[in-house]
N, C-alpha and C positions, 0 to 999 in steps of 0.2 A: 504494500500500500504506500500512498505517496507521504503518509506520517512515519514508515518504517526508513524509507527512503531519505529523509531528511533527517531523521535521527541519526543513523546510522552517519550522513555527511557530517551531520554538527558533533559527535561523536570523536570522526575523523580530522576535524579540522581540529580539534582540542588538542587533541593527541599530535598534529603534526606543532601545532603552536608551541604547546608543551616541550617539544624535539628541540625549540628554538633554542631554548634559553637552557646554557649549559651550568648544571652544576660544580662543584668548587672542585672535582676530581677529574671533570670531562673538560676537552676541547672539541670545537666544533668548527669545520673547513671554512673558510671567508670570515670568520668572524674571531674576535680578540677581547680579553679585558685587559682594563689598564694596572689594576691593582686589586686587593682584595675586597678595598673600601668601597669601586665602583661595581663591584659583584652584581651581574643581575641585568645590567646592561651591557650588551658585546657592541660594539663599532666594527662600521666596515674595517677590513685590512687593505683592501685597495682603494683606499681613499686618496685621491689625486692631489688632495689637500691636507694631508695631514701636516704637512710642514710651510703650510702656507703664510705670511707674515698680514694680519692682520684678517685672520678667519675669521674671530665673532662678527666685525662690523661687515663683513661681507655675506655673511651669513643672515646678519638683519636687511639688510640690502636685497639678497633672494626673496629672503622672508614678506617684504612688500609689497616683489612682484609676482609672489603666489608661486614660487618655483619651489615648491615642496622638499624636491627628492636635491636640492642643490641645496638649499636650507639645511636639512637636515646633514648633508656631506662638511660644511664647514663647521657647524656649530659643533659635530664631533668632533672634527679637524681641533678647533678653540679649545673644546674640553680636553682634548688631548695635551694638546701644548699646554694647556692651567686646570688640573684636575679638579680644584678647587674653588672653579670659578662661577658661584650658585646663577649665577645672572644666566650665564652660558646652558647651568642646567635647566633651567625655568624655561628659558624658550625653545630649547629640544624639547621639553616634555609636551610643551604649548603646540611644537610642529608636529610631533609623532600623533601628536591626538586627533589635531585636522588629517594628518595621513592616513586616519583610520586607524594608528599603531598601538590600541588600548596599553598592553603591557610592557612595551618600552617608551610611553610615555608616562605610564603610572610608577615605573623604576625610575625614572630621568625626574619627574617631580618629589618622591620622596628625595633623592640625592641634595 
C-alpha cells in the first residue's frame, strides 16, 4: 500500500541520514571534523575555500544573493580557519536550515 511505501522510504531516509553523521570512532569519505569540540558537524574536504582569506565576509556576501550551497562552502571554509568563531556558526546553522539541512544546522546552532 502507498502508506507501506512511504514508511518504508521515511524509514530509509532516516537511516541513510543517520549514515551521515559519523561517530567519535568512524570516518566517513568526503567529509572531516575539525576537532573533538566540533563533533557532530563534518565539512566538506574538498572545499575550494578552505584557505580562503577572508571567507566569512564572503560567505555573507553569497548568503545575500541566495547562493546556498556557496554560503554554506565559505562559512565552513571561516569556521575552519577560527573554530571559535560563534558568529561564523550562527549563520551556517541559519544557511543549512534554508538548505533544508535540519541536522547540520541544529549541530552548527548548538556550537
Amino acid at each position: 500500500s502507498d502508506t507501506e511505501f512511504w514508511d518504508k522510504m521515511q524509514a530509509e531516509w532516516e537511516e541513510m541520514a543517520r549514515r551521515n553523521w559519523i561517530s567519535e570512532n568512524q570516518e566517513a569519505p568526503g567529509q572531516v571534523t575539525i576537532s573533538t569540540i566540533e563533533k557532530g558537524y563534518y565539512f566538506h574536504t574538498d572545499n575550494p575555500f578552505k584557505d580562503w582569506p577572508g571567507a566569512f565576509e564572503e560567505g555573507l556576501k553569497k548568503m545575500k544573493e541566495g547562493d546556498l550551497p556557496l554560503t554554506i562552502l565559505y562559512l565552513e571554509a571561516a569556521i575552519l580557519q577560527e573554530p571559535n568563531d560563534a558568529e561564523a556558526w550562527q549563520f551556517l546553522g541559519i544557511t543549512q536550515a534554508e538548505n533544508e539541512n535540519e541536522q547540520a544546522a541544529i549541530v552548527a546552532l548548538q556550537r
